[in-house]
C-alpha positions, 0 to 999 in steps of 0.5 A, spaced: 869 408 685 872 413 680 872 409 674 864 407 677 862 413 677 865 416 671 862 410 666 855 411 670 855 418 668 857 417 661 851 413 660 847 418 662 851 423 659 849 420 652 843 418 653 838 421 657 832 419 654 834 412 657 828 410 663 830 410 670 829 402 671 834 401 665 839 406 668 838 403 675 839 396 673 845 398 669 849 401 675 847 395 679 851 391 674 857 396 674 856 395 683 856 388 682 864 389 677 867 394 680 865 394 688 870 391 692 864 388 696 856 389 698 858 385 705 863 382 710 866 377 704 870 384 702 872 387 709 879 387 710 882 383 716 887 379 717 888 373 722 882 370 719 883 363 724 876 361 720 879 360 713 886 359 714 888 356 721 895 355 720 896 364 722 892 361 729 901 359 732 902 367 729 904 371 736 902 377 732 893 373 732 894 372 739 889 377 742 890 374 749 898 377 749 898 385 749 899 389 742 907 390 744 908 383 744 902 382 739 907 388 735 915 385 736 913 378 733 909 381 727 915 385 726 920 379 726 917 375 722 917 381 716 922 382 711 925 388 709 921 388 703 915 387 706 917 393 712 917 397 706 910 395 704 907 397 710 910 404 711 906 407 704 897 408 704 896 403 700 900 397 704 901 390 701 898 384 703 904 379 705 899 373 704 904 368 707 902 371 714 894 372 713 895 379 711 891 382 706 892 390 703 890 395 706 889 402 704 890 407 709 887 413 707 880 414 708 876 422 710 871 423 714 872 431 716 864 432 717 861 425 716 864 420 711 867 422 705 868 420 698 875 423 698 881 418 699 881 411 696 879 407 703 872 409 702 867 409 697 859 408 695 855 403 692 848 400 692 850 398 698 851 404 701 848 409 697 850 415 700 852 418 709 850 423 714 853 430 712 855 435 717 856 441 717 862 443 714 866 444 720 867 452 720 860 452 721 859 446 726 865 450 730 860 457 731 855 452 735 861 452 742 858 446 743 862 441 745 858 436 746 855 437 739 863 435 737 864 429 740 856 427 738 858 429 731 864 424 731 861 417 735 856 418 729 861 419 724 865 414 727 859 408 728 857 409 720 865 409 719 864 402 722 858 400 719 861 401 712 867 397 714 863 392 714 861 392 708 868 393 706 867 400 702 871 404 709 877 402 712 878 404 719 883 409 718 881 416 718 885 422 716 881 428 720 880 433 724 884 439 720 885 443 726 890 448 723 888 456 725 884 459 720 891 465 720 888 468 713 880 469 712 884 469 703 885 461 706 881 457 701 881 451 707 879 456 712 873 452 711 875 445 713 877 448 720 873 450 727 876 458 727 882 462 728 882 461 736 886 456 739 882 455 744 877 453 741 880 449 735 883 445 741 876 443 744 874 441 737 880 437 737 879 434 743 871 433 743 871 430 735 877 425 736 873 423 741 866 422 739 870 419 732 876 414 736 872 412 743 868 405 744 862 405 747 865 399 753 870 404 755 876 400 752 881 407 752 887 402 749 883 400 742 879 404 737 872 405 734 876 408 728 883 411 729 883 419 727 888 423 725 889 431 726 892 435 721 895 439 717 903 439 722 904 444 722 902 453 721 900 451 714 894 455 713 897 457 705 895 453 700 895 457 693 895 464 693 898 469 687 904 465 686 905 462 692 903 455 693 904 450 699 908 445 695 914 451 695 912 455 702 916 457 707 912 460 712 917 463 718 914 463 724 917 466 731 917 461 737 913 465 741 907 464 735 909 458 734 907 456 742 901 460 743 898 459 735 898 454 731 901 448 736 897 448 742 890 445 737 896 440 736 898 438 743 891 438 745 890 433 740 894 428 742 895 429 749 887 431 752 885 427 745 889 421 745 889 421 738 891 416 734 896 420 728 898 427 726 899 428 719 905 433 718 903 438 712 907 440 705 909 446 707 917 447 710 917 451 718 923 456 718 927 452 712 925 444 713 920 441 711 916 438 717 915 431 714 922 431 714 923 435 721 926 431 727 925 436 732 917 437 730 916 429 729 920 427 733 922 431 739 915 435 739 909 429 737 913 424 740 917 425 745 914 432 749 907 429 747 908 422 748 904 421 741 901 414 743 900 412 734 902 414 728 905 419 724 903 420 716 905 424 711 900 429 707 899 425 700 905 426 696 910 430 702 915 426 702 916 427 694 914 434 694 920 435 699 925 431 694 922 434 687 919 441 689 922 444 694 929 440 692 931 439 699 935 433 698 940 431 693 937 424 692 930 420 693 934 416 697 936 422 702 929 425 702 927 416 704 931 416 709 931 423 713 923 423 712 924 416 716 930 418 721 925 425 723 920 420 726 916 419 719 911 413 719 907 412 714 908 415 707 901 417 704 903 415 697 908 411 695 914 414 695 917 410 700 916 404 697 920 405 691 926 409 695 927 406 702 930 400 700 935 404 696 936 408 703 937 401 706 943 399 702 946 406 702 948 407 709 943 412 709 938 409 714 937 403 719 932 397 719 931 399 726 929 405 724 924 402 719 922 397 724 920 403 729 915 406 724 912 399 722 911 398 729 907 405 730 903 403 724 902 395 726 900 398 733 894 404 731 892 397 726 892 392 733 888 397 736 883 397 732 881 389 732 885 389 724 888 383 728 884 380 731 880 375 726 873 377 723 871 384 725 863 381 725 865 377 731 868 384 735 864 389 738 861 393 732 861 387 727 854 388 728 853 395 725 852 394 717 847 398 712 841 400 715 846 404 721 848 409 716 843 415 714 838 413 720 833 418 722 836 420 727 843 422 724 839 425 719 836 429 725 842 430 728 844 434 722 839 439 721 840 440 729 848 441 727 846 447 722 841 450 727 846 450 733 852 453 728 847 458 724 850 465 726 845 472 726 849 478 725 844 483 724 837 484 725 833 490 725 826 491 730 820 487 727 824 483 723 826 476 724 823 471 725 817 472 720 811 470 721 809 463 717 801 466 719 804 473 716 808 471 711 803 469 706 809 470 699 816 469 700 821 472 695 827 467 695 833 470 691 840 469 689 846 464 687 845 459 693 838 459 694 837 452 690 844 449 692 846 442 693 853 441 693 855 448 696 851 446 703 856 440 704 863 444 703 869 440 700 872 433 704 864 430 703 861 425 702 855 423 698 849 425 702 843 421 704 839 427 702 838 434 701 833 439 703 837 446 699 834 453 702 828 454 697 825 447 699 827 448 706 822 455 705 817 453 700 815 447 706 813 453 709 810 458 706 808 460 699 815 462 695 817 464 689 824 464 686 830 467 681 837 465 682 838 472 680 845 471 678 848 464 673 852 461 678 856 464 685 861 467 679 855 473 677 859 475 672 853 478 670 846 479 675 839 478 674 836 483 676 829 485 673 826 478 674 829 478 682 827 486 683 819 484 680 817 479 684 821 482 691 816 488 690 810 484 690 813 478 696 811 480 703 818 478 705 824 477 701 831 472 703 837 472 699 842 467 699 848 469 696 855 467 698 861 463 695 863 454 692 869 450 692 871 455 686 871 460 688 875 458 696 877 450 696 883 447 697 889 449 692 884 455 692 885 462 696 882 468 695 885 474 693 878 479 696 873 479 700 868 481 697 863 477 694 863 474 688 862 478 681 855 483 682 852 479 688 852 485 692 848 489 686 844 483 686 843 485 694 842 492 693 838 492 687 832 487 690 833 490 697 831 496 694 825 494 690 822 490 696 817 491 699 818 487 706 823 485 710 830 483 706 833 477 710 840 477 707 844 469 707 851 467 707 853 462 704 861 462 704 867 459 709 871 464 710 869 471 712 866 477 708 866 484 706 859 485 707 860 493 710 854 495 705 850 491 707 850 492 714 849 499 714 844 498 708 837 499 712 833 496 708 837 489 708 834 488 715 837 481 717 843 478 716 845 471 717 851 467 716 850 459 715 857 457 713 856 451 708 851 448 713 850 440 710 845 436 708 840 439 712 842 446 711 836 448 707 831 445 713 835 449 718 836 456 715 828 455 714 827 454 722 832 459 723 828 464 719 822 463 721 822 462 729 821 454 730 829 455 732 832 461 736 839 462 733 845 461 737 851 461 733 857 465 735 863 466 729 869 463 730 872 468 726 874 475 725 870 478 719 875 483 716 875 489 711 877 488 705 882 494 706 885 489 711 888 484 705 890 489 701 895 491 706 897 484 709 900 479 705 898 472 706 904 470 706 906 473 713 905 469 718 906 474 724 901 474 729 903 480 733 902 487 730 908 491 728 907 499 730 913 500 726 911 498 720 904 499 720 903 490 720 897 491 724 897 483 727 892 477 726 885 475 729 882 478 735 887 477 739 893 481 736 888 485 731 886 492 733 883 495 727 876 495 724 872 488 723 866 487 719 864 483 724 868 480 731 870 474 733 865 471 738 859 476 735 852 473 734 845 475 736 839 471 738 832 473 738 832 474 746 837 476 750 841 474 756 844 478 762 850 475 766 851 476 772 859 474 777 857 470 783 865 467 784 872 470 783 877 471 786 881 478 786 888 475 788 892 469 786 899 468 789 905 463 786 908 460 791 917 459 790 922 456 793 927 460 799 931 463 794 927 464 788 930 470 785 923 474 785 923 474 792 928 479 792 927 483 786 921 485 782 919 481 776 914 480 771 913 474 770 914 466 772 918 461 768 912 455 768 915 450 772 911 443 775 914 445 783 909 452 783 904 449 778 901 444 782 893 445 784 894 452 783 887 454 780 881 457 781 874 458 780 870 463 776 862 462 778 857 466 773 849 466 774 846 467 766 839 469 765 834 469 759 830 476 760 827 475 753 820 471 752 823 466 748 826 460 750 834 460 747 841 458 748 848 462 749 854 461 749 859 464 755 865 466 753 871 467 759 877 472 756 882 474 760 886 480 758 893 478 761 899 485 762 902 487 758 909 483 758 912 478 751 908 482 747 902 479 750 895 478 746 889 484 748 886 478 750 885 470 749 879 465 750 880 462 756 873 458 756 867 457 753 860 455 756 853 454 752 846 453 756 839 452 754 834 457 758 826 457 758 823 465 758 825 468 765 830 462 767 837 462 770 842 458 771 849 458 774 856 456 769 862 453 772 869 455 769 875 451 772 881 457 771 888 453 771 893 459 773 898 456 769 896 452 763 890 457 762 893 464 765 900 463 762 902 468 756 908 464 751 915 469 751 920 471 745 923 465 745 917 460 746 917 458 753 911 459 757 910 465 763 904 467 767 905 474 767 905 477 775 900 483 775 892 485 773 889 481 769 882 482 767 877 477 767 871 479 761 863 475 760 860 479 755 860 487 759 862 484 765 870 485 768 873 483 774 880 484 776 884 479 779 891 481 781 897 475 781 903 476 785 909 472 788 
């Protein structure tokens, strides 16, 4: 598809006078050469009883035997050569079995991506629904949106499986914490809470992996959650996250950046976890047995495979030099519980590894037994994928309407209101008869659709999205995002004369994307001059838009009265204009919370990126990370979001008292504690209810998100407070409702110590909902 591509915008390139029938007909003669298939004839399965019989006496095709039996035949019947072909991404065909190749890597992080060799686009399929990026999706708390999000993805994954442009193997959600507000991928993730980055987890592996006949043990497409483990650093004044060693404290370890993971495969029953570049205290995780096979496999229970980040495997052996040899760097990579190599390094080197002594066949059989399992579950085996459950879908299931919609109600739901002056939004389509729109985002395309996208059925950008309602005028006011230099007489002018003006600022992939930090806060280059100069010159109601990932410094423009709103849309997808319009204009009431803190620029420039501790250090001035820890000033919090209505929250039901039963004998009958070892004997069915009434005391109909903190004692070095549950529900004007949260004592209330076990902590806890807080006390 690359080279497609590349040839195809060469043509143009070179002769951009050439008629668009001309050029049309040209790229479909590069479809016909270079698509692997415009149908069913380029889908790869193997098992094909139609076109060779003779694999029908194979025990591995027989679907009416179970997949352990299906997997032990099939590895019997393989050399060591093809094992080793079946343990790298690009897995090779062993034509006298009937299995084709069999690409591995395909992305589908926000929809369907073009990034990974499994996947591409043509004539066939010109393009796929493009979600949100995740940061954005993640400030919606809807739950239900994730996983409705994943089944489409999922179905149009499907669909171009069927016209052999996708594999059924796809390397998302990334689920890391987004630690850093400098990380370049902070983007790609659902926020800096563990909570809520495990409810993401959970609800989009979901929507991407369960089929519709309610079938747990096969897949629709098989997910995968990454990046294994606290990797949250990819390139950042020097340190890249080929060569970074990110020392973690267990406890942090425990209560941060494992817990999306364990959800993942123990709520998600996600078919794959990918271990990441970086080393963990000294060893490359894709070369930890401790982390793969002992934590994902054997405390978890990973029901699948584990796969390598592209490359990881020889960037252990050449970057971080962690073993002598190839060979040593094959064999403890397989031994530690590795699976599948994205690369093919393992390909060139395990045989090697084999004959040296350095690691069995056995071992080799476990992990194409884990590979070979994820592929039978997804019917690869099971002979012509148009005879199964989704052989049906094709072309016309991708891009519908209703996808489309779905988009755009994406982006509405994540888009977050953080300022809003009286009588300023929503304006007034009746009102507002010309309409400044300003700044570097205001006519942006591929900024809307962030990075790991594909290429999207259509755009609607913010000025378009705007001039559908309402006469605008527009100046970019700045070249690009960089606006080394503003614009700032053509902006200022016709601000003056607009009844209102929106300026749509922020950030692209060059300025925060994989491989690429930030080393600041501040938006790019003289954006804020742009902002002041034009809201100065206004002669309306300024609407600031960001358009950005991670979080900004915009303190000026919180505290600048004439700048009366300010919105946040992440990097809003496909429908992101159309979107950021309803929002402006009133036909959508905002609901989107942030997912994450919004710090000051001072707060980087006395924390390095590359230290991983949570927690604050009074002794050294270390001031901690996210809202959990951090107790500094913010820009803005996490959780903060504003509507155009507003809610009152009201306790119906809670307890004041909690009481952990122990055996005769327990030491903490007799002498005081502080806290409780989390055992199953005192764990069992011990929770609680917490019943809220939330009502809508506005004219407006809205929705809300009710979060459920508690603030544990402080023992261990406990968070100030962490996310226990969270709750969005729509009301009408005056309505009410009541919202359930089920508590359960010991996975929810439980703080992790210095060493990494988990404790409940004996004493006051504090409940909070919004103003609302209610002690419960929890004793022995």
């Amino acid at each position: 598809m690359a080279a497609k591509i590349q040839l195809a915008m060469a043509f143009q390139n070179r002769a951009p006078k050439v008629s668009v029938f001309t050029f049309s007909v040209f790229f479909l003669l590069l479809s016909l050469c270079f698509s692997r298939s415009s149908g069913q004839q380029g889908t790869p399965f193997a098992c094909d009883t139609e076109s060779n019989p003779a694999v029908a006496g194979f025990g591995f095709c027989n679907s009416s035997l179970g997949f352990e039996a299906r997997v032990e035949d099939l590895v019997k019947r393989l050399t060591l050569t093809e094992k080793i072909g079946f343990l790298v991404s690009k897995a090779g065909s062993v034509t006298r079995l009937g299995i084709p190749k069999y690409e591995w890597w395909s992305e589908a992080l926000h929809g369907v991506s073009r990034v990974g060799q499994g996947t591409s686009f043509s004539t066939v399929v010109p393009g796929a629904t493009s979600f949100p990026q995740v940061i954005l999706t993640a400030a919606s708390f809807n739950a239900t949106l994730f996983e409705t999000i994943g089944k489409v993805v999922s179905t149009e994954a499907r669909a171009m499986y069927n016209a052999g442009l996708a594999g059924l193997t796809f390397w998302s959600p990334n689920v890391n914490i987004f630690r850093d507000p400098r990380w370049g991928r902070g983007q790609e993730t659902p926020g800096e809470d563990p909570l809520l980055s495990s409810k993401y987890a959970v609800s989009y592996v979901r929507g991407l992996q369960q089929r519709e006949d309610g079938n747990p043990d096969h897949l629709k497409v098989a997910a995968c959650c990454k990046h294994y483990t606290a990797y949250d650093l990819d390139n950042w004044k020097g340190t890249d996250r080929f060569h970074f060693n990110a020392v973690v404290s267990p406890q942090d370890l425990e209560d941060t950046f494992q817990p999306p993971f364990k959800s993942c495969v123990i709520d998600g029953n996600v078919a794959s976890v990918m271990c990441s570049y970086n080393q963990v205290n000294g060893k490359p995780t894709c070369a930890d047995p401790d982390l793969l096979a002992g934590v994902i496999r054997g405390q978890w229970k990973l029901n699948g495979y584990i796969v390598s980040d592209c490359d990881s495997v020889e960037v252990l052996y050449n970057k971080q030099h962690y073993t002598k040899t190839p060979e040593e760097a094959a064999a403890i990579s397989i031994s530690a519980g590795l699976d599948l190599d994205c690369g093919n390094f393992l390909g060139e080197h395990t045989e090697a590894a084999v004959t040296a002594g350095l690691v069995n066949e056995t071992a080799i059989d476990r992990a194409v037994s884990n590979n070979a399992m994820t592929l039978m579950r997804l019917g690869f085996f099971d002979g012509n994928p148009s005879k199964q459950l989704y052989g049906k879908l094709g072309p016309n299931d991708v891009c519908t309407p209703e996808n489309q919609e779905l988009a755009r109600e994406a982006a509405r739901q994540g888009i977050v209101l953080l300022k809003n002056s009286p009588k300023s939004l929503p304006l007034s389509p009746s009102a507002i008869k010309s309409l400044a729109v300003i700044g570097p985002n205001a006519n942006v395309t591929d900024t809307m659709i962030g990075n790991y996208a594909g290429i999207p059925c259509k755009y609607t950008t913010p000025l378009q999205g705007l001039s559908a309602i309402v006469s605008t005028s527009y100046q970019p006011g700045c070249i690009d995002v960089a606006c080394v230099s503003a614009q700032l007489d053509e902006a200022k002018k016709i601000a003056a004369s607009a009844d209102a003006t929106v300026l749509v600022v922020g950030t692209n992939q060059s300025i925060e994307a994989e491989s690429r930090d930030r080393v600041d806060l501040n938006l790019p280059g003289q954006q804020a001059l742009l902002i002041t100069e034009v809201a100065k010159a206004s002669k309306g109601p300024v609407i600031l838009v960001i358009m950005t990932g991670g979080g900004m410094d915009v303190t000026f423009a919180k505290n600048d009265d004439k700048i009366t709103s300010i919105l946040w849309v992440g990097f809003p997808g496909e429908a992101g204009g159309a979107a950021i319009a309803d929002v402006i204009f009133g036909s959508f009431n905002p609901s989107g919370r942030l997912p994450m803190t919004w710090y000051p620029q001072s707060y980087v420039e006395k924390v390095p990126m590359t230290d991983m501790r949570m927690r604050p250090d009074a002794s050294t001035g270390y001031p901690g990370r996210t809202y959990r820890f951090y107790k500094g000033e913010t820009v803005y919090s996490f959780g903060d979001g504003l509507s155009y209505t507003d809610f009152k929250h009201h306790l119906v039901q809670a307890p004041e008292m909690v009481s952990i039963p122990l055996e005769e004998g327990h030491t903490c009958r007799s002498s005081k504690c502080y806290s409780l070892d989390v055992v199953q004997e005192s764990c069992q069915n011990l929770g609680f209810e917490v019943h809220l009434r939330v009502k809508n005391l506005g004219q407006r109909s809205g929705s809300h998100t009710v979060f459920l903190y508690s603030s544990p004692p402080s023992v261990h070095n406990s968070p100030q407070k962490h996310l226990l549950g969270f709750e969005k529900v729509s009301l009408e004007a005056g309505g009410e409702t009541v919202v359930q949260f089920k508590v359960d004592v010991c996975k929810d209330l439980s703080v992790a110590d210095e060493t990494g076990s988990r404790k409940v902590a004996l004493g006051l806890h504090v409940l909070h909902v919004g103003t609302l807080k209610h002690s419960l006390n929890i004793g022995v």
